[in-house]
N, C-alpha and C positions, 0 to 999 in steps of 0.2 A: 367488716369494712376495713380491714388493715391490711391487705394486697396493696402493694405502693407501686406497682406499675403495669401497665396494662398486658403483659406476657402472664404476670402474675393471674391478672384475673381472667384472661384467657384460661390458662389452668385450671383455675379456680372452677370457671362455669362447666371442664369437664370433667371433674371430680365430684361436683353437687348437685344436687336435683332439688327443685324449690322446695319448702315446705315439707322439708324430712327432720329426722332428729341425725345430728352426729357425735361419738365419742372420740372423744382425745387423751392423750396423755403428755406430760411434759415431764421432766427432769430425769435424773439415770438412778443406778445403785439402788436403793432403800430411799431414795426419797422422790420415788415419780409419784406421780397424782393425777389423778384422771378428772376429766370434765366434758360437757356435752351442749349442745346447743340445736338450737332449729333454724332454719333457714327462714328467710320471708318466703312467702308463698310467689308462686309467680305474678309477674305485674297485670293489671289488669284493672277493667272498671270498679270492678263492685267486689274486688277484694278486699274483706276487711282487714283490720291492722290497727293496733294502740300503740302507740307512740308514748315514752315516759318525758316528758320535758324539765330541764334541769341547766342550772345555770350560777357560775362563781359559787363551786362546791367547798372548794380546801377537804382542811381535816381536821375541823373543830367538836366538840358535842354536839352544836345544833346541824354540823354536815352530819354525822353519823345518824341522826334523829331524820332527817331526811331522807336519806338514802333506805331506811328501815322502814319509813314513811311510802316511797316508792316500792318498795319491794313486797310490801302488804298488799298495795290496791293494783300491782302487776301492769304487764306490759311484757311487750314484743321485742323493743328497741328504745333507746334513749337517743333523743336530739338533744346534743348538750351546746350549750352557747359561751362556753368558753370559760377562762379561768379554771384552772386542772386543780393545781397540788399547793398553789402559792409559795412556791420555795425558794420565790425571789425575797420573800419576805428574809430570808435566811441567811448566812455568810455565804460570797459565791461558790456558784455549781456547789453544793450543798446536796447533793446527790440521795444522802438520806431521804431527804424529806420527797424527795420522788420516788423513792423505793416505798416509803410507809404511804403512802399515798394509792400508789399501784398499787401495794397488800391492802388497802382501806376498799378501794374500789374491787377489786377482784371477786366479792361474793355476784357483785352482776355482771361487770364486764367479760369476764371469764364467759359468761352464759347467753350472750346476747351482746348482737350490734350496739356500739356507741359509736356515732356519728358526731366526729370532732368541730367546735369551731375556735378558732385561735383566740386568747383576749389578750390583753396588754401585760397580765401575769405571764404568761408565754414568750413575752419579747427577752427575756431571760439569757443572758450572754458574758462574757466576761471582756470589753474591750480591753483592759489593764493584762490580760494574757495574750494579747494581742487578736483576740477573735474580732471578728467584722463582721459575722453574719448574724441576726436576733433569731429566737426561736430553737436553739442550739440542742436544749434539752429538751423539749419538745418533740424537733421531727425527728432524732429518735428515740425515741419512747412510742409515739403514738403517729406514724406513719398513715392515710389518707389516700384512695386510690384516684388522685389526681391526672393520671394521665388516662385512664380509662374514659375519664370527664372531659378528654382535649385540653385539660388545661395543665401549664408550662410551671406552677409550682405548687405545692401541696397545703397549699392556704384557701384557695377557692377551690370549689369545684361541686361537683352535684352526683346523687345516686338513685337509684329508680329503685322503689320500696313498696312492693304489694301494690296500691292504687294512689300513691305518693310520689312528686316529683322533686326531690328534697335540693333544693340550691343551698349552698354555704358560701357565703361570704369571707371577707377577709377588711375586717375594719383598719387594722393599721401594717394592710399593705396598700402602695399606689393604686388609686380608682380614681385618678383623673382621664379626660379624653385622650382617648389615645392608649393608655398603658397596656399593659396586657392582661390586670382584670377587666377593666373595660370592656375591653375587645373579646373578652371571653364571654362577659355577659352578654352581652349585646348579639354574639352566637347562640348561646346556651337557649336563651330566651325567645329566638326567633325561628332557631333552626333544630334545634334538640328536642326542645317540650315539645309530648305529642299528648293532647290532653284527652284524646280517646281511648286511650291507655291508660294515661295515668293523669284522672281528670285531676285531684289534686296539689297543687302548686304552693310548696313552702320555702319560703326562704328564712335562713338563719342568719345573722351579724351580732358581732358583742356589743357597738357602743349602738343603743334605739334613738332611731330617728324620730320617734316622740316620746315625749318625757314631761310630766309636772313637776319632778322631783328636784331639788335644787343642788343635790348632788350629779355632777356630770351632765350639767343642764345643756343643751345644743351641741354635745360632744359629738352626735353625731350627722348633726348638721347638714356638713358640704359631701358625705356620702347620700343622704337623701336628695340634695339640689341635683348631684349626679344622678342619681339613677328612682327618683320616686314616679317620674313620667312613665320610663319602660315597665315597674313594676303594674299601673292601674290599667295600662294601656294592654298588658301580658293578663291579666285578672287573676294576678297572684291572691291565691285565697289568705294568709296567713303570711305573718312575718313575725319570727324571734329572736330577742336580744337578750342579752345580761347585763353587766357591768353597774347599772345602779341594784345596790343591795335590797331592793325591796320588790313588789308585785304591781303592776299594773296594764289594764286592757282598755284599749281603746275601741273607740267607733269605727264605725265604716266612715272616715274623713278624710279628706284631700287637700294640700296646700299647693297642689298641683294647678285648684281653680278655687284660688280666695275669695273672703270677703274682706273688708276696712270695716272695722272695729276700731271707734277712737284713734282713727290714725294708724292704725296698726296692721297688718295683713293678720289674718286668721284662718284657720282650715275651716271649712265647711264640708256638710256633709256630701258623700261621693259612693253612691252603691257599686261603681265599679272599684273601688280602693280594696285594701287589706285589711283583716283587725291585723293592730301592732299589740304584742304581748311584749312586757317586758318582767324577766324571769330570774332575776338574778341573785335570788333569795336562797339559794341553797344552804349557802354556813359560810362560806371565805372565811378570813380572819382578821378583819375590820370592821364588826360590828354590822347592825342594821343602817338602812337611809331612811331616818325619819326627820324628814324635813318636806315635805310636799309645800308646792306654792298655794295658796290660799286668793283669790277661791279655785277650784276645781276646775277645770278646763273643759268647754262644753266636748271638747272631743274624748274625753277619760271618762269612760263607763263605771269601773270600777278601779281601785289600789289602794292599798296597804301596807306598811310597814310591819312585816312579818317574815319571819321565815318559811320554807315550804317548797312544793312542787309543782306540777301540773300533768295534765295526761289528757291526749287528745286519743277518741277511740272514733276512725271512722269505719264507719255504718256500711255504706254504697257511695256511688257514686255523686250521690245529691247530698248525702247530710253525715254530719259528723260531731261529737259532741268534745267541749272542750271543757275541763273543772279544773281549778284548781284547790288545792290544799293546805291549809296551815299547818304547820309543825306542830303547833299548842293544842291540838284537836285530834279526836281520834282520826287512824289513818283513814279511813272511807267515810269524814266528814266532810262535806265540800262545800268553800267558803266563798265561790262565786265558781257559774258555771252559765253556759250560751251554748245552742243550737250550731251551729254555722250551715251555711247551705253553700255548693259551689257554686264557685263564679261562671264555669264553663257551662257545665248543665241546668244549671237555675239564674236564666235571664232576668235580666233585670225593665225596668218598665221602660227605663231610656235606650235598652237593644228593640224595642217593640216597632 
C-alpha cells in the first residue's frame, strides 16, 4: 500500500498478479538485504483474508510484546489506526526516533501491507521553523495511495483487499459539510463500494465515536454527528479507532435513533449499525487508560484496560471472526472474541 499516486498503481497492477509471493532487495555494496511479500488475493466475495488490527503502537516493551504477540497468531495485512513512532514526544523533528521506529516495525512491514491511519501523534511539525503544514514527518515516511481512491490528500482514502472494502478516515482533518473529506465520503460510500465484490465494509478513524472511557471521552463526537447516518444507512460492517490506550467493543447501537434515558439521549440497539472497536492498546508511550466510566454502558459489550491486539479473519462472504488479545497472555489466548455476520449478505429482520 505505499504507491502514493495513481500512475504509481497503475504500474504497480502491471507488474503484480494477486496472490503471488515477490522478492526484493534494497540497499547497494555489502549491505543490500533482501525481503518478500504476497500480494492479497484478488478481490472478491468469498475471498478469505486476516487482517492483524493495531493501534497507538510507539516503541515501548509493551509495543514490542505486541507486535511479537501479532506476529505469532499471523495475518495477511495490518489495519493500523494510527499513532506510528510517537516522536513528537521528543525534541523537534527528532528524526531518530522515526528511524528506530521504522527499524522496530520492519520485521512485518517489510513483509506485508500496513494500511495507515493518521492520529494526532502524526500532526508532528515544526511551526517555529517556520513549517505550516502538520503531518510533515509522516507523509514522508509512510506515503498512502490516496489518489487511486479519488481522494485530494493522503489522509483519507480507501483500498480493496481480498473481500474487504477498507475506508480510512482522517480524524484531525476538515469533515465538516462541504469539505473535501466530506465530499469524498459521501462518493466513496455511494458510488465506489460495490459490495458484490467486496461484501465487507471497514472503516478506520483514530479518535472512536464511542467511548466509556474517560480518557478522550466525545473526542470524537462531531465526526460521528457528521457522518454516523451515512455509515448505518451504507451497512458498514465494522468501524476502527485508537487513541484511547485501552480495548473496547461495542454493540450493534445507533444514536442515530435514540432513546431518553433520565433526560438524557442514549443509543439504542440498531442491527443495521456497526460494531465500534476501539484498539488503541498496542504500547504508545503514555501508559494505559484505566479509567472506564462506571457503570458500563448498555452499548459496550466488552473492554479492558490492557495492552494487546486483534485480528479479524474473514471466512466468506457471510461470516467473519474477530479476537482479540492481551499482551499478559499467551499469544493464541483470546481474551474476548464475536462471530460478525455481514450487513450486505445476512439481512436483517427489519430489511424483511
Amino acid at each position: 500500500m505505499a504507491d502514493a499516486d495513481a500512475d504509481a498503481d497503475a504500474d504497480a497492477d502491471t507488474m503484480f498478479q494477486h496472490g503471488s509471493k515477490y522478492y526484493y532487495a534494497m540497499g547497494f555494496g555489502h549491505t543490500v538485504r533482501s525481503f518478500s511479500f504476497t500480494t492479497p488475493p484478488e478481490p472478491g466475495p468469498d475471498a478469505p483474508f486476516k487482517f492483524g488490527l493495531i493501534g497507538d503502537l510507539g516503541q515501548t516493551f509493551d509495543s514490542n510484546s505486541t507486535l511479537a504477540h501479532y506476529e505469532e497468531n499471523g495475518g495477511d495485512a495490518v489495519l493500523f489506526m494510527g499513532d506510528l513512532s510517537y516522536a513528537d514526544n521528543y525534541p523537534v523533528h527528532d528524526n531518530n526516533r522515526w528511524d528506530t521506529w521504522g527499524r522496530f516495525v520492519e520485521r512485518s512491514v517489510a513483509y506485508q501491507p500496513w494500511i495507515w491511519t493518521t492520529g494526532n501523534h502524526e500532526l508532528d511539525y515544526a511551526p517555529e521553523l517556520g513549517e505550516t503544514a502538520p503531518f510533515k514527518p509522516f507523509t514522508h515516511r509512510y506515503p498512502t495511495p490516496f489518489r487511486a481512491a479519488a481522494s485530494t490528500e493522503p489522509f483519507w482514502y480507501s483500498v480493496k483487499v481480498a473481500s474487504a472494502h477498507v475506508v480510512v478516515l482522517a480524524s484531525y482533518s476538515a469533515y465538516g459539510k462541504y469539505t473535501p473529506q466530506w465530499r469524498w465520503l459521501q462518493d466513496e460510500l455511494t458510488k465506489r463500494v460495490d459490495r458484490k465484490v467486496t461484501p465487507w465494509l471497514i472503516v478506520l478513524t483514530h479518535s472512536p465515536w464511542y467511548n466509556s472511557n474517560n480518557y478522550h471521552y466525545m473526542e470524537g463526537e462531531t465526526m460521528r454527528v457528521q457522518f454516523e447516518q451515512w455509515l448505518v444507512d451504507a451497512k458498514v460492517d465494522l468501524v476502527l479507532a485508537g487513541h484511547v490506550h485501552s480495548y473496547e467493543r461495542s454493540r450493534r447501537f445507533s444514536n442515530v435513533d435514540y432513546n431518553i434515558v433520565n433526560g438524557k439521549a442514549t443509543p439504542r440497539p440498531n442491527e443495521h449499525a456497526p460494531v465500534y472497536v476501539t484498539i488503541g492498546d498496542g504500547g504508545n508511550i503514555e501508559g494505559i487508560a484505566n479509567n472506564f466510566s462506571s457503570p458500563q454502558p448498555a452499548y459496550s459489550a466488552f473492554r479492558e484496560a490492557s495492552f494487546g491486539h486483534a485480528t479479524l479473519e474473514i471466512k466468506n462472504r457471510t461470516h467473519a471472526y474477530f479476537a482479540w488479545h492481551r499482551n499478559h497472555d499467551g499469544a493464541k489466548a483470546v481474551a474476548d472474541a464475536v462471530w460478525l455476520t455481514n450487513r450486505y449478505w445476512m439481512p436483517t429482520a427489519d430489511d424483511a
